[in-house]
Backbone as CSV, one residue per row, in Angstrom:
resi,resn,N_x,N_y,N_z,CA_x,CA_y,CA_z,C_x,C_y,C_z
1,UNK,0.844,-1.187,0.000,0.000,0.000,0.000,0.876,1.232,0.000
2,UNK,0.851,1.927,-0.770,1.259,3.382,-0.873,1.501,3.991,0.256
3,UNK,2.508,5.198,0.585,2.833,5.820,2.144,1.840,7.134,1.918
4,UNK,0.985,6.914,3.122,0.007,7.875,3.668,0.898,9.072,3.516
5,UNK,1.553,9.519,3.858,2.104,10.990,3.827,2.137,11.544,1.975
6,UNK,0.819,12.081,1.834,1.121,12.806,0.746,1.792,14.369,0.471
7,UNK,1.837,14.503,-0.741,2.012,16.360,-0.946,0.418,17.041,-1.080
8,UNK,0.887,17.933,-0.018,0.099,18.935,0.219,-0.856,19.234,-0.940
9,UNK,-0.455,19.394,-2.152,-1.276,19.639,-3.467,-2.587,18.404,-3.490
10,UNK,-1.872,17.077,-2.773,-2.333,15.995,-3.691,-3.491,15.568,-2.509
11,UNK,-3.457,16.213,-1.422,-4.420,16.151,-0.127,-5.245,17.147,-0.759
12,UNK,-5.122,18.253,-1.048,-5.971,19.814,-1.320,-6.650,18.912,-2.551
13,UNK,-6.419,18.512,-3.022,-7.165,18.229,-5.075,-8.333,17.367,-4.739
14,UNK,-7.999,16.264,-3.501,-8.926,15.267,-2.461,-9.651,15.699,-1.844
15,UNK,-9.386,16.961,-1.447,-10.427,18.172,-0.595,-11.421,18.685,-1.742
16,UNK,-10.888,19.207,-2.407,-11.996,19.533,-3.039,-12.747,18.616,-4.144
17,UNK,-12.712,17.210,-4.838,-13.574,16.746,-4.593,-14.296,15.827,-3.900
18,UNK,-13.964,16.135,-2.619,-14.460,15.389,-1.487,-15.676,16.614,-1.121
19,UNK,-15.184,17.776,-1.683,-16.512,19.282,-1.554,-17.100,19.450,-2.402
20,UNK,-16.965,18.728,-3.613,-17.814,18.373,-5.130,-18.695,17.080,-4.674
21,UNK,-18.534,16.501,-3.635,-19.087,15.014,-3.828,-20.423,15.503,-2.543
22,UNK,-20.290,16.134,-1.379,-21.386,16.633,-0.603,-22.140,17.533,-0.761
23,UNK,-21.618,18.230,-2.232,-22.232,19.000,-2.686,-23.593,18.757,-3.505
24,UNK,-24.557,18.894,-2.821,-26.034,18.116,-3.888,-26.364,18.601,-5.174
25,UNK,-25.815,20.201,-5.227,-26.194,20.687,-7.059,-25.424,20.290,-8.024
26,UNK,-24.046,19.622,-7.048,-23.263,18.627,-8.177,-23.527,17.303,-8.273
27,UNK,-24.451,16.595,-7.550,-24.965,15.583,-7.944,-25.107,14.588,-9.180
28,UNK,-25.851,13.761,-9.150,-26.217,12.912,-10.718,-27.251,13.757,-10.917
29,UNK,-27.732,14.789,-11.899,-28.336,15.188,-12.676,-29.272,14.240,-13.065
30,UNK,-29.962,13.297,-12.874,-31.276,12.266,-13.099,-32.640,12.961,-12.509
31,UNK,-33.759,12.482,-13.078,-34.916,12.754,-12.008,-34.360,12.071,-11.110
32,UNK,-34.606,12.900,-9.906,-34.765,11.872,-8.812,-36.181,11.764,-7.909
33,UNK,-36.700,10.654,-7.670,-37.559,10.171,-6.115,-37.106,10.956,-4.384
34,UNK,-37.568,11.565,-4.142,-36.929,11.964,-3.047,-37.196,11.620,-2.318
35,UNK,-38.198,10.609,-1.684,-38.887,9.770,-0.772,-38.659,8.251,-1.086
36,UNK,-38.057,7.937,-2.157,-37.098,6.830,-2.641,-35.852,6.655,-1.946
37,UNK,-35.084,8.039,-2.405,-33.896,8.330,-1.874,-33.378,8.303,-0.799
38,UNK,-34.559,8.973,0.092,-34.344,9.106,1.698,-34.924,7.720,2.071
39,UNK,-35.566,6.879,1.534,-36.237,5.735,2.135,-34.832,4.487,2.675
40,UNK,-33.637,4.837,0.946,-32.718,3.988,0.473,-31.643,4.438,1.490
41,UNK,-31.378,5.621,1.883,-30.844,6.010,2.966,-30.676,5.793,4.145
42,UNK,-32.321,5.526,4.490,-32.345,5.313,5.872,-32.276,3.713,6.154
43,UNK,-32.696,3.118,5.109,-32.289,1.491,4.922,-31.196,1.378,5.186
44,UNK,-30.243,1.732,4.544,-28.734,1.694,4.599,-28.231,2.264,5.935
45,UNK,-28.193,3.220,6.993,-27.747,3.383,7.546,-28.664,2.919,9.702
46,UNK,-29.653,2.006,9.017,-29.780,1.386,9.824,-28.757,-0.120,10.649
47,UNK,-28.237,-0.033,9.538,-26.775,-1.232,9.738,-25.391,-0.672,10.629
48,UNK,-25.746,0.397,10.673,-24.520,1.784,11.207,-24.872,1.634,12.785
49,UNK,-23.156,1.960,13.089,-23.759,1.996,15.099,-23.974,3.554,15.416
50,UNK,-24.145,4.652,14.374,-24.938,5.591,15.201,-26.026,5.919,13.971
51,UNK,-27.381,5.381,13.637,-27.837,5.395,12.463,-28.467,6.807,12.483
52,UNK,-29.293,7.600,13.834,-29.811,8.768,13.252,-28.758,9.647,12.808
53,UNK,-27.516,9.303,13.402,-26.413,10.527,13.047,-26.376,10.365,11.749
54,UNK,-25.784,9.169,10.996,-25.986,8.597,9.658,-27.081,9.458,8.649
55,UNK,-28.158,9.101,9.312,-29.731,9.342,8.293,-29.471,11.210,8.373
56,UNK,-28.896,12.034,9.528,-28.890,13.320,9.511,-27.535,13.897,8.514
57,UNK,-26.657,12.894,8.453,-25.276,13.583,7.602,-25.708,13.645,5.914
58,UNK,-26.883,12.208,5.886,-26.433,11.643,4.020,-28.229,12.568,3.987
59,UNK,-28.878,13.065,4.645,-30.217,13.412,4.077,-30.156,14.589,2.757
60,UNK,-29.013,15.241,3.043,-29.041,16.141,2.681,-28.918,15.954,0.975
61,UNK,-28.537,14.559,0.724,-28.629,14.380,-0.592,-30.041,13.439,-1.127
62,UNK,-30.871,13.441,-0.266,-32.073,12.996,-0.742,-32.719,13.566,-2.181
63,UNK,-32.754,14.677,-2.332,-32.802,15.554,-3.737,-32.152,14.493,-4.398
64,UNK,-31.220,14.202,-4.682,-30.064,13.624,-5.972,-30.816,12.051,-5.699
65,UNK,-29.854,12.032,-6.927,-29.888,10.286,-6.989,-28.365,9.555,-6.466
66,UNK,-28.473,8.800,-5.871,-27.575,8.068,-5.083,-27.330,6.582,-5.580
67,UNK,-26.181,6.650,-6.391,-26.029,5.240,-7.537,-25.139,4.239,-6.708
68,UNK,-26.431,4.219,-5.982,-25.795,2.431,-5.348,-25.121,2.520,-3.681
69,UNK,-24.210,1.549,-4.021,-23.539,1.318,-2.371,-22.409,2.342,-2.155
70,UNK,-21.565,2.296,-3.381,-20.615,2.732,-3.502,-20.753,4.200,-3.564
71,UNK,-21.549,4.855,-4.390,-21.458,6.036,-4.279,-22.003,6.509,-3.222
72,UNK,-22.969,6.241,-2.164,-23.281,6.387,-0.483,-22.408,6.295,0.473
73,UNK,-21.406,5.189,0.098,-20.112,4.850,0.682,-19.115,6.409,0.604
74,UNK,-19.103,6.417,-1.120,-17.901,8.121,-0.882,-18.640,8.778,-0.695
75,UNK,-20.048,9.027,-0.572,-20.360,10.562,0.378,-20.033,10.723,1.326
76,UNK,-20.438,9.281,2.393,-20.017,9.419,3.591,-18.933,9.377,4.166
77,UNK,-17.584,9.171,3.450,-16.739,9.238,3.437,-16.240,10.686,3.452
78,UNK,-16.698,11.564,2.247,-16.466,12.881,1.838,-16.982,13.573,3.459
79,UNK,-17.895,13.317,3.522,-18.551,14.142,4.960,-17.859,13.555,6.306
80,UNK,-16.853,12.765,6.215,-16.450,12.484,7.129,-14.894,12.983,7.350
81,UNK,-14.727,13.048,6.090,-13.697,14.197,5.955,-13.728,15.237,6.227
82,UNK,-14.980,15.977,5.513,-14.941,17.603,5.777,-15.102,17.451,7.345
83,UNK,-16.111,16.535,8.062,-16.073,17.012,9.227,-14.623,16.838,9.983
84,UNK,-13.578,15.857,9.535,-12.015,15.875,10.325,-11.607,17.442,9.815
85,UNK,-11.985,17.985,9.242,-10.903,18.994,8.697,-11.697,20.093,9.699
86,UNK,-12.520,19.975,9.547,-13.362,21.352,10.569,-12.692,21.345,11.513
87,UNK,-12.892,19.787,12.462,-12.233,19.749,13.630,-10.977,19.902,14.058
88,UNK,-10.146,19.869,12.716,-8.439,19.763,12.856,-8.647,21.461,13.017
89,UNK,-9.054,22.154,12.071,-9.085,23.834,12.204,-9.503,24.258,13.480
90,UNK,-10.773,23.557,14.386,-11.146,24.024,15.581,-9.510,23.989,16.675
91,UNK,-9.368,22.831,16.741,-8.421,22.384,17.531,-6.660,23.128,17.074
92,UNK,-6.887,23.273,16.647,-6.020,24.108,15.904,-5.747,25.734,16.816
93,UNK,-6.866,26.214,16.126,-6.953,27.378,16.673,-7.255,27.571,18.204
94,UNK,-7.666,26.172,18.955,-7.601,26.546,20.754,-6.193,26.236,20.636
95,UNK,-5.233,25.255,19.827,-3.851,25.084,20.468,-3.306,26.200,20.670
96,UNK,-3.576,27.356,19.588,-2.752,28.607,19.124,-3.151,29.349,20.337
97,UNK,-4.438,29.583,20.634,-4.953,30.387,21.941,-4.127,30.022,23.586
98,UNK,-3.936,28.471,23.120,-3.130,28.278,24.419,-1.249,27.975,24.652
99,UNK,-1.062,28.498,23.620,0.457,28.535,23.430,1.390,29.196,24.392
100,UNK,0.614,30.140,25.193,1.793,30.477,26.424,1.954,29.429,27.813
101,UNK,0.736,28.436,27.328,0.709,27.759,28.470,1.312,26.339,27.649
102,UNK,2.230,25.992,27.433,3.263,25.166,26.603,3.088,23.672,27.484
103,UNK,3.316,24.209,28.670,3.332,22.700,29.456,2.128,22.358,30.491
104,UNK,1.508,22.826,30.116,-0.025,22.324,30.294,-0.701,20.985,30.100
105,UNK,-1.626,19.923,30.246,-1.614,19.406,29.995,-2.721,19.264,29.040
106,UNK,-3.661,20.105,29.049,-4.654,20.360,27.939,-4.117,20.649,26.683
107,UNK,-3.015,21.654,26.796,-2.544,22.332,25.620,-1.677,20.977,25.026
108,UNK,-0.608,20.151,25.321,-0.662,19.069,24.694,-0.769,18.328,24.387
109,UNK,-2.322,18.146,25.198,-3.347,17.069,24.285,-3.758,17.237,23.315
110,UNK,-4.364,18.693,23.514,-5.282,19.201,21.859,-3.888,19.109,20.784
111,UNK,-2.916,19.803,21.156,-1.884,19.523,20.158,-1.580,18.229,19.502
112,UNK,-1.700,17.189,20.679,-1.811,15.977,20.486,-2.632,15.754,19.313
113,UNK,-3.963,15.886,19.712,-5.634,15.689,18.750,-5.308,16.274,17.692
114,UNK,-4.416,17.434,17.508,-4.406,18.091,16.391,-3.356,16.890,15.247
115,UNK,-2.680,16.469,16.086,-1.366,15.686,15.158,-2.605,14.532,14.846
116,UNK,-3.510,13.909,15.509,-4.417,12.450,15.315,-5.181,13.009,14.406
117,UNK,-5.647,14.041,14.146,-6.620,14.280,13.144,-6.317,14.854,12.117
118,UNK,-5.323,15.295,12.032,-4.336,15.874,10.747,-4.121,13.931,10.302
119,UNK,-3.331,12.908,10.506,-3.575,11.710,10.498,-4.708,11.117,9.338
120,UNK,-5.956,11.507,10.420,-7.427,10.786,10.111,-7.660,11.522,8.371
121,UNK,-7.174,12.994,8.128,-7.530,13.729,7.540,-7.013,12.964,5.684
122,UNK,-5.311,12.980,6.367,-4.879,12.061,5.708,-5.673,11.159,4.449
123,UNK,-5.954,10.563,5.754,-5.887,8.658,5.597,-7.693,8.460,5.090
124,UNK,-8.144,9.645,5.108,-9.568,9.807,4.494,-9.530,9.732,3.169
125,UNK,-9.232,10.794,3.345,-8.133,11.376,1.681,-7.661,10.107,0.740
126,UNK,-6.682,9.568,1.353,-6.586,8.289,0.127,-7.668,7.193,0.445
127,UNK,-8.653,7.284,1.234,-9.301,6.401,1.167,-10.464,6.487,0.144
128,UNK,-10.699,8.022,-0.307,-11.796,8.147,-1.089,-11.101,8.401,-2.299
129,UNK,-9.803,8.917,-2.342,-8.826,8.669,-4.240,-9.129,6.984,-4.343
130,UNK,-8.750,6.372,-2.912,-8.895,4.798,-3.682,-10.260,4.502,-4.198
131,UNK,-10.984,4.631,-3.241,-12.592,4.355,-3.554,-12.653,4.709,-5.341
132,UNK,-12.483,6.022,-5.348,-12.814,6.485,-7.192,-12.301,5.736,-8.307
133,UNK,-11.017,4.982,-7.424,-10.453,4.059,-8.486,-10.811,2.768,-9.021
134,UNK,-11.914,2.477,-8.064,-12.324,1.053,-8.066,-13.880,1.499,-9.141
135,UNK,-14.053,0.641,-9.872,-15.151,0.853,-10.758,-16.251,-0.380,-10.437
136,UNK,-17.195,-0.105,-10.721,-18.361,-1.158,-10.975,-18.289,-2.748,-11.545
137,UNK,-17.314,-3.135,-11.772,-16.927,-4.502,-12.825,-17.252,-5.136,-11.719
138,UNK,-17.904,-6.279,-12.609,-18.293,-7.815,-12.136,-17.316,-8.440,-11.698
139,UNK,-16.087,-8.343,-12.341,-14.508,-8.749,-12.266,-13.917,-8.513,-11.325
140,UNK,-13.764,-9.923,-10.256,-13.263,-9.688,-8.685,-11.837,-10.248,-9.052
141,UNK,-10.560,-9.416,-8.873,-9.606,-9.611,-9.131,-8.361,-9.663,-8.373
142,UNK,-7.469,-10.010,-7.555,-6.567,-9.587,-6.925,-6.474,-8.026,-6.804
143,UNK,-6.074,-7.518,-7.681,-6.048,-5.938,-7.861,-7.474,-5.308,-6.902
144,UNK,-8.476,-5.697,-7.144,-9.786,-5.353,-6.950,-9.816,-5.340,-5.300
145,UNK,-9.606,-6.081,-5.468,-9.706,-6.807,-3.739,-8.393,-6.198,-2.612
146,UNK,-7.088,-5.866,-3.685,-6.014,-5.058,-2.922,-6.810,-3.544,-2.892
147,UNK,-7.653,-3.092,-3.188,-8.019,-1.393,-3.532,-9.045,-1.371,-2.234
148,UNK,-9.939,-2.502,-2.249,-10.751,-2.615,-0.934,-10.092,-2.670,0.022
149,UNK,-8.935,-3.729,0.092,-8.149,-3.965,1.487,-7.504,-2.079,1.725
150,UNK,-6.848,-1.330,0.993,-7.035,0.054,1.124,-7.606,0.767,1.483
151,UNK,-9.098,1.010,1.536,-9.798,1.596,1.686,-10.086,0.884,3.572
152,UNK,-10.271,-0.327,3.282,-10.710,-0.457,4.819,-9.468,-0.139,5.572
153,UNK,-8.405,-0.274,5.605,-7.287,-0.463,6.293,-7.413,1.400,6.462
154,UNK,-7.370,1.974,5.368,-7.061,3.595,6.105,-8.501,3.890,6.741
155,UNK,-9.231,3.700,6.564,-11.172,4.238,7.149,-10.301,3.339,8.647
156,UNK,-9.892,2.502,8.759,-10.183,2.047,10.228,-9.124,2.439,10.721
157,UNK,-8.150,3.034,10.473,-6.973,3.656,11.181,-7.542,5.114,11.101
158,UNK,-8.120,6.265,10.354,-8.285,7.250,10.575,-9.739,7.186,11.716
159,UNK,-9.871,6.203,11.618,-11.496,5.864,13.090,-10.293,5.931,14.692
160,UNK,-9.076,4.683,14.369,-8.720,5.158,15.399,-8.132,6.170,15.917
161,UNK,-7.083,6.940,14.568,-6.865,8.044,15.330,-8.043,9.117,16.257
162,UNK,-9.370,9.311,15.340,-10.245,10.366,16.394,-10.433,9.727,17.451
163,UNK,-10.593,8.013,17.650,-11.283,7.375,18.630,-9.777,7.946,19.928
164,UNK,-8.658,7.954,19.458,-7.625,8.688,20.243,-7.789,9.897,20.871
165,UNK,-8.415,11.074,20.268,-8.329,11.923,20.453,-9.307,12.168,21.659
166,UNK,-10.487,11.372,21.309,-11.554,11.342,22.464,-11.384,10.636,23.592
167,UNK,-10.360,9.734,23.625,-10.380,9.429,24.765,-8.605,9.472,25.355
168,UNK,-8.512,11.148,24.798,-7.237,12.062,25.520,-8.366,12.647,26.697
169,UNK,-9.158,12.087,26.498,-10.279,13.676,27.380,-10.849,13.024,27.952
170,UNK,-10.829,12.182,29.252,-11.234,11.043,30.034,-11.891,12.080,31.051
171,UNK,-13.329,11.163,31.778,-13.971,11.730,33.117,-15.235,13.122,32.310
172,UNK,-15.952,13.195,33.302,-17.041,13.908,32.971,-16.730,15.622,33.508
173,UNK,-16.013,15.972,34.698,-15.516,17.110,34.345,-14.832,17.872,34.150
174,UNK,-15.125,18.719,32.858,-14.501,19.309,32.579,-14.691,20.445,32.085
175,UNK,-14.043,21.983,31.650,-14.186,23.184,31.015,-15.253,22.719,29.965
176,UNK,-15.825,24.025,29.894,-16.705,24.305,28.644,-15.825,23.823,27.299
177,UNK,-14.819,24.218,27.245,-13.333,24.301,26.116,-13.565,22.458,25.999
178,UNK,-12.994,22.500,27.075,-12.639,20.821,26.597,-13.811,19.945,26.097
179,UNK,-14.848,20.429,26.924,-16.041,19.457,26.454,-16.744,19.503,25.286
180,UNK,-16.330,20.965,25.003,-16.539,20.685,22.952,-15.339,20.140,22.296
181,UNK,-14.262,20.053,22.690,-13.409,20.005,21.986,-13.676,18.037,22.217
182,UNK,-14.340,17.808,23.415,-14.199,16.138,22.945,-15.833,15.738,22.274
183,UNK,-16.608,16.434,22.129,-17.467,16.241,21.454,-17.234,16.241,19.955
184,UNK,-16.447,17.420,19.471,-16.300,17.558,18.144,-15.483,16.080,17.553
185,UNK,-14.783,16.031,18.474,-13.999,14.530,17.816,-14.484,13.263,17.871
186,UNK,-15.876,13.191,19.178,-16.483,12.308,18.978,-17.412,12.165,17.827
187,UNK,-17.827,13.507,17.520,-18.574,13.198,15.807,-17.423,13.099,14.682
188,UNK,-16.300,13.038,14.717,-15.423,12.367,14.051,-15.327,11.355,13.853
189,UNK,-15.330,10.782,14.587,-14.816,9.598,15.096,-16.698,8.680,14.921
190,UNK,-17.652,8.742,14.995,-18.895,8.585,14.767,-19.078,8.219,13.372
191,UNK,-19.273,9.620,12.942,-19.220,9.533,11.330,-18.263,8.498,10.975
192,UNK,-16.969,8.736,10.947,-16.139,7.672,10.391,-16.510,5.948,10.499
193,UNK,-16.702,6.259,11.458,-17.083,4.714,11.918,-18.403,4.384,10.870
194,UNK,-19.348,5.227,10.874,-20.517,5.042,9.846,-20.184,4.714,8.535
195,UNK,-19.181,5.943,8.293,-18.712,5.335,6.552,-18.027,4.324,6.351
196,UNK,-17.067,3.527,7.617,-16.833,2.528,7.778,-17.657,1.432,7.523
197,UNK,-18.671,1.395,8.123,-19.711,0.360,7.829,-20.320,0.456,6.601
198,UNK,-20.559,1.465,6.092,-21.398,1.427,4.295,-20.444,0.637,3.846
199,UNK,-19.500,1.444,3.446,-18.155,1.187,2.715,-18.108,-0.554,3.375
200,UNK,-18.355,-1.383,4.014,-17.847,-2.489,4.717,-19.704,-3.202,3.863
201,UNK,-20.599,-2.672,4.087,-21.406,-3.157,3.277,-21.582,-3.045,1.544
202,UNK,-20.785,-2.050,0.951,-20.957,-2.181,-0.434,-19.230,-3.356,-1.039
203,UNK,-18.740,-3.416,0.213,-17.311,-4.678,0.135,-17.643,-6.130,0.048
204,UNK,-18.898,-5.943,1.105,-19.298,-7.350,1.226,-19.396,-8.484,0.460
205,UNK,-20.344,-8.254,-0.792,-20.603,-8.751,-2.001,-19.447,-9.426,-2.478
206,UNK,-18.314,-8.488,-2.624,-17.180,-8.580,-3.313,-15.979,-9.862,-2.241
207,UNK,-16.443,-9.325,-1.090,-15.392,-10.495,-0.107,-16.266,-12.081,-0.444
208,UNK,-17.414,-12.027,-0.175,-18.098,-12.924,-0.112,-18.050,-13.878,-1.948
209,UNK,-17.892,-13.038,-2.645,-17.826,-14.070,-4.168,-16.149,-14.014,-4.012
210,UNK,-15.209,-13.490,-3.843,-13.943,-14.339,-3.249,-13.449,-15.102,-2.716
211,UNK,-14.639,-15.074,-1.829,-14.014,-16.316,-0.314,-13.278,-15.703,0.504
212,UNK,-13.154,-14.322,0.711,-12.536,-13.589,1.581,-13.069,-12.784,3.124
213,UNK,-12.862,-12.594,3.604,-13.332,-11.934,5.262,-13.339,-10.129,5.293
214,UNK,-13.865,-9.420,6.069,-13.909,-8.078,5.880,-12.999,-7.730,7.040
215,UNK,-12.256,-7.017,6.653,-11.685,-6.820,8.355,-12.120,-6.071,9.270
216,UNK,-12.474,-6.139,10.757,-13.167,-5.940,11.796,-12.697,-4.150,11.985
């Protein structure tokens, strides 16, 4: 598998169409059913371990048409990105606010969170260049099956980095500061896990006419 550390250009080009893909007026241009759409939605993300969060991230493309597993898979993927990047910018900007206090232990946690989700941000990133690469063919191939093992392997390492970040922030109290700051990463870390599971259900098919296992 390719080394996660890309160039900066080649993360930014992934950003934005990862902001073409949540974007609904860029959609599939088809009539669409919109009570179809949202029906196929909420089907699908009843399999998810946080499903209303699920049914509230992908509604927004109920308007469009939604071609299949796979393309539900990179939305939620895309939205699971934009939401790491929000959070890397939030966290970001409390590290900067708390920079005179260097040896703190808040200040290098979030710094911490900031390095785990810069990571997740990553590892999103080639997970949805890989996704685009894999096409629709009937044709289950070694190759085919190395592009899936990709995709799951970075979705479940960028799950653990946020799942890290949230539990830098142990016990119930704490500052106003901190307690968004571990909320925001717990919807990181949420979402991801969701697109984890689509993405792990539009694989299935494909492990299963191989004779192969999904990894946990």
């Amino acid at each position: 598998m390719a080394h996660l550390n890309q160039p900066f250009t080649v993360t930014f080009l992934c950003i934005l169409l990862s902001l073409a893909a949540v974007d609904p007026s860029l959609a599939l241009h088809k009539p669409s059913n919109q009570n179809q759409t949202m029906a196929y939605i909420e089907s699908s993300c009843q399999g998810t371990r946080f499903p209303d969060l699920c049914i509230r991230c992908l509604a927004r493309f109920s308007n469009s048409i939604i071609d299949g597993p796979q393309h539900l898979a990179h939305l939620a993927l895309s939205v699971s990105l934009l939401r790491a990047l929000k959070t890397r910018a939030y966290l970001a900007k409390v590290a900067k606010e708390l920079e005179e206090f260097k040896k703190d232990r808040v200040y290098l946690t979030v710094q911490d969170c900031v390095t785990q989700l810069s990571d997740s941000v990553d590892q999103l990133c080639q997970a949805i260049k890989e996704l685009r690469r894999m096409n629709k063919s009937s044709i289950i191939d070694d190759n085919f099956l190395w592009h899936i093992s990709n995709v799951e392997t970075w979705v479940s390492t960028a799950l653990t980095d946020a799942s890290y970040c949230v539990q830098s922030f142990p016990g119930k109290r704490m500052s106003k500061r901190t307690a968004t700051i571990k909320f925001k990463a717990q919807n990181v870390a949420e979402v991801t896990s969701n697109a984890l599971n689509l993405f792990h259900r539009y694989a299935s098919s494909y492990h299963v006419a191989a004779g192969t296992t999904i990894k946990p």
